[in-house]
Backbone as CSV, one residue per row, in Angstrom:
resi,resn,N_x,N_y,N_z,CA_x,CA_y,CA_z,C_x,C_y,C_z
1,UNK,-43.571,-23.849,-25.122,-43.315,-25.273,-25.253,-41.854,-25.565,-24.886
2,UNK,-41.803,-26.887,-24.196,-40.146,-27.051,-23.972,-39.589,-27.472,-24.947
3,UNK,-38.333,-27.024,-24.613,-37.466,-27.755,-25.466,-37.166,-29.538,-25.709
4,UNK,-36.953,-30.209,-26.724,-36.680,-31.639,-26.516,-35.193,-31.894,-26.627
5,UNK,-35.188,-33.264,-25.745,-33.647,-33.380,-25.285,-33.351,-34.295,-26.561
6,UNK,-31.968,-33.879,-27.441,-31.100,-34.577,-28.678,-30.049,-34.815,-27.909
7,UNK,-29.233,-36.188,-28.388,-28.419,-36.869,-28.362,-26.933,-36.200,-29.609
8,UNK,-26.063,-35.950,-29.413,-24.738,-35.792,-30.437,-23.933,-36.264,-30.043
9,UNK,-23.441,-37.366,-30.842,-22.178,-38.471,-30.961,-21.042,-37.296,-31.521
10,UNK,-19.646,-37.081,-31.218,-19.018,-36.391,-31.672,-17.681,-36.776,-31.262
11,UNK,-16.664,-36.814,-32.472,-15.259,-37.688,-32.508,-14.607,-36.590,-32.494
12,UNK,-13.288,-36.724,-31.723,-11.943,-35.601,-30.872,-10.644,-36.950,-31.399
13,UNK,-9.512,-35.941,-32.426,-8.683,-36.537,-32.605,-7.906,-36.298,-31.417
14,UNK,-6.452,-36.195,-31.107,-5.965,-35.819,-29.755,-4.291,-36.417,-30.426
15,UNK,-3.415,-35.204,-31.211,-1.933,-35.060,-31.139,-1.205,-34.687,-30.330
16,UNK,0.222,-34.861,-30.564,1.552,-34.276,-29.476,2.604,-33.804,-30.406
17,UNK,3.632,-33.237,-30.159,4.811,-32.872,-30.367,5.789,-33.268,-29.495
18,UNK,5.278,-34.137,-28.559,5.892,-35.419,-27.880,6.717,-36.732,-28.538
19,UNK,7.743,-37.346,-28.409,8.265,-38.256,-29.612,7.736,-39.342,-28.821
20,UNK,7.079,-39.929,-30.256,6.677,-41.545,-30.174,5.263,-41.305,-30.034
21,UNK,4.160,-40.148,-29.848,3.286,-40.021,-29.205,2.301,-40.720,-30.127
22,UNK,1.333,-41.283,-29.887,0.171,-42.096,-31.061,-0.889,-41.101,-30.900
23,UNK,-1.527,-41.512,-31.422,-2.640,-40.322,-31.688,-4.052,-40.965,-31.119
24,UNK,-4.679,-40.481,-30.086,-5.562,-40.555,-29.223,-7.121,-39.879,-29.619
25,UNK,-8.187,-40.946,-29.659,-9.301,-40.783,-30.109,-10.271,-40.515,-29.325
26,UNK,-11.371,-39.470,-29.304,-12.211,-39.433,-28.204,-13.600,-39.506,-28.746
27,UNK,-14.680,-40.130,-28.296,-16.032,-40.006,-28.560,-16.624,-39.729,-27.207
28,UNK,-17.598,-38.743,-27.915,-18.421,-38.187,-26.726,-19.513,-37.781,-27.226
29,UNK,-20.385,-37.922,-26.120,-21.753,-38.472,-25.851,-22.240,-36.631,-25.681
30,UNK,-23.508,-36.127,-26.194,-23.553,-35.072,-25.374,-25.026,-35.112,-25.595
31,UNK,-25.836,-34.312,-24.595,-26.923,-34.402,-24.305,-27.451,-32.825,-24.825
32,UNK,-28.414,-32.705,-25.618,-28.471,-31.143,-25.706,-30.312,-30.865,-26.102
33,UNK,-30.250,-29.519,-25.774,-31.920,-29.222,-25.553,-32.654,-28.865,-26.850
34,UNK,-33.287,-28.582,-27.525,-33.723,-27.974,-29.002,-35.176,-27.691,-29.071
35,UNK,-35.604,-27.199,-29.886,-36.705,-27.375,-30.806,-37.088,-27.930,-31.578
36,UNK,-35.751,-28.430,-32.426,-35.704,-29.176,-33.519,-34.657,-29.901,-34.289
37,UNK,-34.795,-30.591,-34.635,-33.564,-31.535,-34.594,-32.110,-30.477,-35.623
38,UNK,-32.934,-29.956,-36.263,-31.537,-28.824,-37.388,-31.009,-27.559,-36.106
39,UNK,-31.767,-27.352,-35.052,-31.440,-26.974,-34.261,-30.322,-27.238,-33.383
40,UNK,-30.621,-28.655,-33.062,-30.035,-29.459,-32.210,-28.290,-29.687,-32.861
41,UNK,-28.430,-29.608,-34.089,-27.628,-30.034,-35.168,-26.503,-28.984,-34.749
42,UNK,-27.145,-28.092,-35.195,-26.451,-26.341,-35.043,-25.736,-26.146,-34.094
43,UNK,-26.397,-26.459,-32.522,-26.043,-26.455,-31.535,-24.840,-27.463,-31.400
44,UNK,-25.096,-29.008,-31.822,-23.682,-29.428,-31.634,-22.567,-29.229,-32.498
45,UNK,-22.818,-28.808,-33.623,-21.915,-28.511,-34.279,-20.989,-27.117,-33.976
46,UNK,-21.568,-26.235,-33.428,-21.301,-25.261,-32.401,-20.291,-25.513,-31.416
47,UNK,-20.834,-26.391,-30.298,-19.814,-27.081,-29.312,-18.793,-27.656,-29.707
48,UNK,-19.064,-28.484,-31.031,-18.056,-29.400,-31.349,-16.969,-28.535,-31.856
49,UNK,-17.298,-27.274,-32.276,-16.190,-26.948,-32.976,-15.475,-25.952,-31.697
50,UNK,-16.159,-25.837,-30.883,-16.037,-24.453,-29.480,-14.608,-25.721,-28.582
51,UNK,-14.301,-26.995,-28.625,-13.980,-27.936,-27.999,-12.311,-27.869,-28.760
52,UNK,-12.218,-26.997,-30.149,-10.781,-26.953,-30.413,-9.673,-26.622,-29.540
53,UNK,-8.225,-26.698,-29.267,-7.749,-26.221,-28.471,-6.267,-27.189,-28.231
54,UNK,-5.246,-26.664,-27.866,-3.783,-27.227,-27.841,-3.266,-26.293,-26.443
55,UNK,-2.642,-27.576,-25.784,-2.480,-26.969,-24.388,-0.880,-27.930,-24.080
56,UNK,-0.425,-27.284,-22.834,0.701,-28.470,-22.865,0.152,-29.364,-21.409
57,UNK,0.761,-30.227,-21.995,0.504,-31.459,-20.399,1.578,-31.504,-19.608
58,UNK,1.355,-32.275,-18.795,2.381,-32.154,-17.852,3.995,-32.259,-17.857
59,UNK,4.344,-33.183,-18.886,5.763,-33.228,-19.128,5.976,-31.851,-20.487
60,UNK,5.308,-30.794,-20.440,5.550,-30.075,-20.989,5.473,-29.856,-22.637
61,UNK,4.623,-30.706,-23.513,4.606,-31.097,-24.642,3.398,-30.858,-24.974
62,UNK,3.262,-29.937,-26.484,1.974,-29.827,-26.961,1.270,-30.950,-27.234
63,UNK,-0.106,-30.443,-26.908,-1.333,-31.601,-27.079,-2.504,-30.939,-27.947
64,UNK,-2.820,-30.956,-28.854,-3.816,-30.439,-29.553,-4.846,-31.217,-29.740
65,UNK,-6.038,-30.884,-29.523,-7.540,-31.462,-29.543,-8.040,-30.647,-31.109
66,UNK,-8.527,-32.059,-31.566,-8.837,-32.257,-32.997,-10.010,-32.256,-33.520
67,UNK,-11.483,-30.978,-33.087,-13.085,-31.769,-33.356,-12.465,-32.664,-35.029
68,UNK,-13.043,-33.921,-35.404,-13.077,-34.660,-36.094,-14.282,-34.778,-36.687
69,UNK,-15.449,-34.998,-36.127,-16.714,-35.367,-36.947,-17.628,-35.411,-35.926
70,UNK,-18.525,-34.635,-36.489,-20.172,-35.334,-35.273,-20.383,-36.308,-36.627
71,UNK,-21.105,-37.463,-35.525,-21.235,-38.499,-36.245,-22.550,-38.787,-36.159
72,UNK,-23.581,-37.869,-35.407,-25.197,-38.318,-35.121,-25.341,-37.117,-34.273
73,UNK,-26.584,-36.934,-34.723,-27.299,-35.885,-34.092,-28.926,-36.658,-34.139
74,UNK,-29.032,-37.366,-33.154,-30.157,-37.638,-32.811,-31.599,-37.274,-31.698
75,UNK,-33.086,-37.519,-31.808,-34.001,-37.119,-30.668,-33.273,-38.126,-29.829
76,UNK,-33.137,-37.971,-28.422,-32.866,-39.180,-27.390,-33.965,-39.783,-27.285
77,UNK,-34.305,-40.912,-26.903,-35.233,-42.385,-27.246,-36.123,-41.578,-26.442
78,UNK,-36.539,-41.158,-25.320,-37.212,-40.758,-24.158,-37.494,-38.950,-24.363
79,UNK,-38.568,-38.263,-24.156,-38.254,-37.061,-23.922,-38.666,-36.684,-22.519
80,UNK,-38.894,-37.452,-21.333,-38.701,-37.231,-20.102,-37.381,-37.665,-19.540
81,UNK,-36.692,-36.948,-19.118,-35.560,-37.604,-18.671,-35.055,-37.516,-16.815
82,UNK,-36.454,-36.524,-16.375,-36.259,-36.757,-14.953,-36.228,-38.104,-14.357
83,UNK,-36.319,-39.262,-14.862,-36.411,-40.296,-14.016,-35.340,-41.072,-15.018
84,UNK,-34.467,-40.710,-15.594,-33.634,-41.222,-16.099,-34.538,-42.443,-17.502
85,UNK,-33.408,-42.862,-18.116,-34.126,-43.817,-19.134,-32.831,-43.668,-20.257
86,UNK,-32.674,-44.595,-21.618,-32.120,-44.859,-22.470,-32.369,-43.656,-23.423
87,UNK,-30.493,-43.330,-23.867,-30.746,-41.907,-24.230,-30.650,-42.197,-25.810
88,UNK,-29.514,-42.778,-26.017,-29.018,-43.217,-27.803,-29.155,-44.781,-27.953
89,UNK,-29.031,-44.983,-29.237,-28.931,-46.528,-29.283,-28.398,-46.779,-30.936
90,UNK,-27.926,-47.781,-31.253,-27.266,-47.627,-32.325,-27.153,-49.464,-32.671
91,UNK,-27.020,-49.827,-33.587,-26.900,-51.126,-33.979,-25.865,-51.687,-35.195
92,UNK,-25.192,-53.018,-35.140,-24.150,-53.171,-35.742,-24.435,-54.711,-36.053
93,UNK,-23.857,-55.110,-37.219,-23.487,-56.182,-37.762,-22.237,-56.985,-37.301
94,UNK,-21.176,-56.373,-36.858,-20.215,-57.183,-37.034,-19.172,-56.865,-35.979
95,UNK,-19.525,-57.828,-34.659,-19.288,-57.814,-33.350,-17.979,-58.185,-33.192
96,UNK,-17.143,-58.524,-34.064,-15.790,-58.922,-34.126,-14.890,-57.734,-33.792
97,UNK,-15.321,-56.462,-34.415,-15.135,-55.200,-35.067,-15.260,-54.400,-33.801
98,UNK,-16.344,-54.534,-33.242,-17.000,-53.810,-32.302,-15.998,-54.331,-30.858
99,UNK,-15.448,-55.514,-30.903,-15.164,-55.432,-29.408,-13.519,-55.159,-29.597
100,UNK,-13.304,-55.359,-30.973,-11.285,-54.715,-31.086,-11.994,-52.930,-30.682
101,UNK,-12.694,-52.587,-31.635,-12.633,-51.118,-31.176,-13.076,-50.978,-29.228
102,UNK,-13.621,-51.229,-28.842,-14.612,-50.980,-27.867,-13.677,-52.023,-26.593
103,UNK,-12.095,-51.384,-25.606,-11.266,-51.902,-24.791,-12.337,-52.231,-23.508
104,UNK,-13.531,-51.832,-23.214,-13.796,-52.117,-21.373,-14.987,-53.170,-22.149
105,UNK,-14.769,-53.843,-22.914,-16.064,-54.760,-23.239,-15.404,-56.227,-22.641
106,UNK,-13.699,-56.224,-22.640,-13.522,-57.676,-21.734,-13.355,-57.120,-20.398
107,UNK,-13.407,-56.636,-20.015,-13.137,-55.807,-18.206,-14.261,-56.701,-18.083
């Protein structure tokens, strides 16, 4: 039997030892294969933590990547995904909120 395709939401803090530097947030989307959703779980929690790591950038200043939190480990809406289709979906109350967090929503 195949595997089914899960969805993991997963938050990346992102420091410096750079002066003045703010602290940079990442969410990411990841697509992953399972049996079962505690599977699926395992697996991102796996990656998420495999994603640690401090490197320097270009002006020479540490940058350390922060796993922070999986925040969902979900089935994706579809389990065919050769023809593409809607993978996560998520719903909110309070759109005020949603578009301070969320910068390419006035683009």
């Amino acid at each position: 039997m195949a595997k089914s395709p899960y969805i993991a939401i997963t938050l990346f803090k992102f420091t410096s030892d750079a002066p003045d530097y703010v602290p940079l947030y990442r969410e990411d989307v990841t697509l992953l294969y399972a049996d079962t959703e505690a599977e699926a779980r395992e697996l991102a929690e796996k990656n998420f933590r495999s994603d640690a790591e401090t490197y320097k950038n270009e002006a020479g200043y540490n940058v350390t990547v922060t796993p922070t939190a999986v925040i969902d480990v979900v089935a994706a809406l579809i389990d065919d995904l050769s023809e593409g289709g809607d993978l996560y979906s998520r719903h909110f109350h309070d759109f005020e909120s949603y578009s301070k967090w969320e910068p390419m929503l006035n683009d």
